[in-house]
Backbone bond lengths (Angstrom), bond angles and torsions (degrees), N, CA, C in turn:
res aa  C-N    CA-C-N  psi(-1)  N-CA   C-N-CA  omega(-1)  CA-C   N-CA-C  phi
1 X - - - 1.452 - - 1.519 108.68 -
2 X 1.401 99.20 148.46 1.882 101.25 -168.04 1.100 93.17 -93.65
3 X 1.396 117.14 167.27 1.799 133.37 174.21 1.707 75.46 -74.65
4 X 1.363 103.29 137.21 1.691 125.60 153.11 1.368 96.62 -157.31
5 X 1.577 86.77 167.65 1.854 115.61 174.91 1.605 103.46 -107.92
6 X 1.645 109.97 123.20 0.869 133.48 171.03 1.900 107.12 -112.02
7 X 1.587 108.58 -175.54 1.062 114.49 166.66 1.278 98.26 -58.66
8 X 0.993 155.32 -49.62 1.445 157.81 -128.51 1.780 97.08 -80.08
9 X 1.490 107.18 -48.00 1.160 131.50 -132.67 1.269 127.47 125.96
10 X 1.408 101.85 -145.83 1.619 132.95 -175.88 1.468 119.28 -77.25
11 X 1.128 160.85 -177.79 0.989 152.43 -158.00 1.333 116.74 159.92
12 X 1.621 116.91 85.23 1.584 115.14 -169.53 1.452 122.58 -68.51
13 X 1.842 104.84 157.94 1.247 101.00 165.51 1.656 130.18 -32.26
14 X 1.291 91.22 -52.61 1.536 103.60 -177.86 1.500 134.05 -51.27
15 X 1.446 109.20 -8.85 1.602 128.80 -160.61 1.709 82.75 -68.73
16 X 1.015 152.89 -72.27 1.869 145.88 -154.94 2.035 87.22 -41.79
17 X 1.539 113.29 -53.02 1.390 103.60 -133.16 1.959 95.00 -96.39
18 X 1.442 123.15 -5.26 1.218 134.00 -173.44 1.064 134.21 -29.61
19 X 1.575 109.43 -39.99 1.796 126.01 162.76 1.556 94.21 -81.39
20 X 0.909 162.73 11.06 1.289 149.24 -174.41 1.668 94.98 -104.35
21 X 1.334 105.27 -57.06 1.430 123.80 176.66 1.492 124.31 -43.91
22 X 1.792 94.00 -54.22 1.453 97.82 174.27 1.521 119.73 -61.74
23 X 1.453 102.86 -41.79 1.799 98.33 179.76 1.388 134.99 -59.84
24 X 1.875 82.68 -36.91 2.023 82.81 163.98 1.777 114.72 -81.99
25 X 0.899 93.76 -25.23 2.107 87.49 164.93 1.015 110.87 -60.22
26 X 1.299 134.71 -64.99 1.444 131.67 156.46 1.712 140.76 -11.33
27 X 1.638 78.90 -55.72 1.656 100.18 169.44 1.588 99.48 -59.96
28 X 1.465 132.53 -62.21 1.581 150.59 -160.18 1.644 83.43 -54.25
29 X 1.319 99.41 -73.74 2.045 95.42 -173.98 1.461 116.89 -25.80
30 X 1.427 108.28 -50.21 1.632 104.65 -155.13 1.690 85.27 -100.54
31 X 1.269 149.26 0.52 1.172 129.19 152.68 1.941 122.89 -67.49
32 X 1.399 102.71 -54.21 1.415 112.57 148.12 1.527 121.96 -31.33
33 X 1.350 117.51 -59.29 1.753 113.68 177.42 1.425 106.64 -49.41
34 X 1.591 127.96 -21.47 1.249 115.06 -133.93 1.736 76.38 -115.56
35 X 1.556 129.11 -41.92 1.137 122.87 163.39 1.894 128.44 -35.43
36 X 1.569 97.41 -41.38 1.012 103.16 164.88 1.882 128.31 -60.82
37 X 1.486 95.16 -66.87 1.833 96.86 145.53 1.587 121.16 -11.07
38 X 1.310 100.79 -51.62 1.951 85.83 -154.81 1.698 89.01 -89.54
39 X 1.335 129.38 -8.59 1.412 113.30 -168.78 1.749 101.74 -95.25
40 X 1.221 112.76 -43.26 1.605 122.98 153.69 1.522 98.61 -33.94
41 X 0.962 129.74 -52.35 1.698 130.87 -160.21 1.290 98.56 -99.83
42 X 1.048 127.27 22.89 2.062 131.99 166.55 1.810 97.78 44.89
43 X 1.633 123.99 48.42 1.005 129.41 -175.97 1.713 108.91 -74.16
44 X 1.280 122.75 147.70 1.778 120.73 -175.76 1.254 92.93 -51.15
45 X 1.745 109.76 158.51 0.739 107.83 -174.33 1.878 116.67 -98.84
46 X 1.099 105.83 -12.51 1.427 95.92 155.95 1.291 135.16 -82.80
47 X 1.465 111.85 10.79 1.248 126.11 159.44 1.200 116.51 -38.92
48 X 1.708 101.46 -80.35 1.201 119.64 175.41 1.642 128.17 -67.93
49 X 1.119 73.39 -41.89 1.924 55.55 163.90 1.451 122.27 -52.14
50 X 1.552 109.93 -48.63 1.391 94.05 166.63 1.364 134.66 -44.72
51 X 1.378 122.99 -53.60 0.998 131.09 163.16 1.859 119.79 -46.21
52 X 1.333 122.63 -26.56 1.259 107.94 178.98 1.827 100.20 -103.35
53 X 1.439 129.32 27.74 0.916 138.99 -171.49 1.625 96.36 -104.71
54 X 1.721 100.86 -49.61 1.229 109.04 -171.42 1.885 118.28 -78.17
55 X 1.547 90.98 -14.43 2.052 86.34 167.94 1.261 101.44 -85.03
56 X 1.347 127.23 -45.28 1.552 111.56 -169.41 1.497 103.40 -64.00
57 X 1.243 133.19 -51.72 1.456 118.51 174.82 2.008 117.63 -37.71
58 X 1.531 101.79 -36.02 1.202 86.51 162.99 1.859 136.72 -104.55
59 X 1.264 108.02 13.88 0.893 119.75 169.57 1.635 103.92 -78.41
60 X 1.216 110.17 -47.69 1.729 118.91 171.96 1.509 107.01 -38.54
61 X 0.981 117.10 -59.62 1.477 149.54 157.67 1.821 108.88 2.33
62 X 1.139 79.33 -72.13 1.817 125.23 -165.41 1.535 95.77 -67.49
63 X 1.345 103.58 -56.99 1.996 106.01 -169.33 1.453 101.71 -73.17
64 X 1.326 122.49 -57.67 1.481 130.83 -172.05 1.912 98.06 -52.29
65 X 1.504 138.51 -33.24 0.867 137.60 175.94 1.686 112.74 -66.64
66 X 1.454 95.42 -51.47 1.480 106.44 -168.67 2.202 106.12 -67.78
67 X 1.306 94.85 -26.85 1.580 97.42 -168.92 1.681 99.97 -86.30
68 X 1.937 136.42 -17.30 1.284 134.26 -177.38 1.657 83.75 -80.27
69 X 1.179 129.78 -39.85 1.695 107.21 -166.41 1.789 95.25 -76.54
70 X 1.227 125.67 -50.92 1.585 118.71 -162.53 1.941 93.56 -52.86
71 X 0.796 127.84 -35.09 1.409 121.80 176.47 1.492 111.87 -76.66
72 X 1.016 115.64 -50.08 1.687 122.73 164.59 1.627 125.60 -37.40
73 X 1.458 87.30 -19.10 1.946 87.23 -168.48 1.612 92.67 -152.75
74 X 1.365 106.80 -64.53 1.869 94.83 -169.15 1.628 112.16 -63.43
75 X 1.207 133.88 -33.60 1.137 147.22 -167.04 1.568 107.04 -77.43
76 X 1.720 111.20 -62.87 1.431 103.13 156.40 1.711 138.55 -55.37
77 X 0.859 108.98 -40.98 1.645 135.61 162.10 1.530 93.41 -19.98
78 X 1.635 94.10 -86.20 1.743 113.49 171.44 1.522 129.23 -28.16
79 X 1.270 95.55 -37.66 1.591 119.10 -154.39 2.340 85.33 -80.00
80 X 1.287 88.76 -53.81 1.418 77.98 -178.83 1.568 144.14 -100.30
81 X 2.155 82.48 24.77 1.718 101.59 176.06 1.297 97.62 -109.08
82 X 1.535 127.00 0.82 1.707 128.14 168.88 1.174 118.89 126.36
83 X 1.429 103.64 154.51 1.104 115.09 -136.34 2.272 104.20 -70.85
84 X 1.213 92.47 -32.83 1.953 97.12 161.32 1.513 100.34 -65.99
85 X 1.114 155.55 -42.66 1.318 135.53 -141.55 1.682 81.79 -87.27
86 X 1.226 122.36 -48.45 1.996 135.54 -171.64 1.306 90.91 -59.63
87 X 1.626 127.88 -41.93 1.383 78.90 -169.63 1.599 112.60 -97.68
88 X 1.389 119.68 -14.63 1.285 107.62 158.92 1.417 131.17 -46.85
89 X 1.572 137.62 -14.83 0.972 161.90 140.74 1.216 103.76 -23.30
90 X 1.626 116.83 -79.49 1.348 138.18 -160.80 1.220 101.95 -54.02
91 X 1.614 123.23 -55.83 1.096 133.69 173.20 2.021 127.65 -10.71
92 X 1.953 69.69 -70.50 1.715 93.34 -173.13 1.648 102.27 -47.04
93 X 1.666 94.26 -56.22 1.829 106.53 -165.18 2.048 109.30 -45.88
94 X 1.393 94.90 -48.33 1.564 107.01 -174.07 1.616 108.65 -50.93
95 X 1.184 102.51 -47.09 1.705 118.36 -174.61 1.869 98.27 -80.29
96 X 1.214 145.91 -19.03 1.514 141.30 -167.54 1.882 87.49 -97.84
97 X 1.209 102.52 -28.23 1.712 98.99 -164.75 1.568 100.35 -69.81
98 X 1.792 105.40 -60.66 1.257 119.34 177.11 1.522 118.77 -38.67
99 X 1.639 112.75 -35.52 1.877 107.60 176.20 1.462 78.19 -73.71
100 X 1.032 130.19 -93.90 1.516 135.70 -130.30 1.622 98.88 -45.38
101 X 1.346 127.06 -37.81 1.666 111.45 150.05 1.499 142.01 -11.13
102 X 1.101 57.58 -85.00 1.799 96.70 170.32 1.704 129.22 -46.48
103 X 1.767 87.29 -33.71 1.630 92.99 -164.30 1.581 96.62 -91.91
C-alpha cells in the first residue's frame, strides 16, 4: 500500500508489512529486557555486548526495511504528484539515511 491521504490522513508505506514489523520490534523489546537481565546479573562483559551488538544489527534491520518501502511508495507516490512534492521526499530520505549513519 502507497503512502496516500485519505480522510483518515496519511497512510505509510509500511501499512502491507506492519504486523511483520511489530513482531520483530517485539522480538528487539524482549531481547533488550534480557540485556538488561544480564547487567542486573553482573553478566561478562562481552557477553553483553554481544548481545547489544546483536539488537542494533536488528534494529538496522528494521530501519533499512522501513526506509526500502518509504521509497517504494511515499517517495514514488511524490515523484508522480510533482516534481516539489519528489523532491521534498528526497529530502526526508537524505536526512533519515544521514541519522541512521550516524547512529
Amino acid at each position: 500500500m502507497s503512502a496516500t491521504t485519505t480522510g483518515d490522513g496519511v497512510h505509510p508505506g509500511y501499512t502491507e508489512h506492519k504486523d511483520a514489523h511489530l513482531k520483530r520490534l517485539r522480538r528487539i523489546e524482549g531481547q533488550v529486557r534480557g540485556i538488561a537481565r544480564m547487567v542486573e546479573n553482573d553478566t561478562y562483559c562481552i557477553d553483553v555486548l554481544t548481545q547489544v551488538s546483536a539488537v542494533t544489527r536488528a534494529l538496522q534491520a528494521v530501519s533499512l526495511g522501513l526506509l526500502e518501502e518509504h521509497v517504494a511508495h511515499c517517495v514514488v507516490d511524490a515523484a508522480r504528484e510533482s516534481d516539489e512534492a519528489a523532491a521534498v521526499k528526497v529530502d526526508e530520505v537524505v536526512a533519515a539515511v544521514t541519522r541512521l549513519v550516524r547512529s
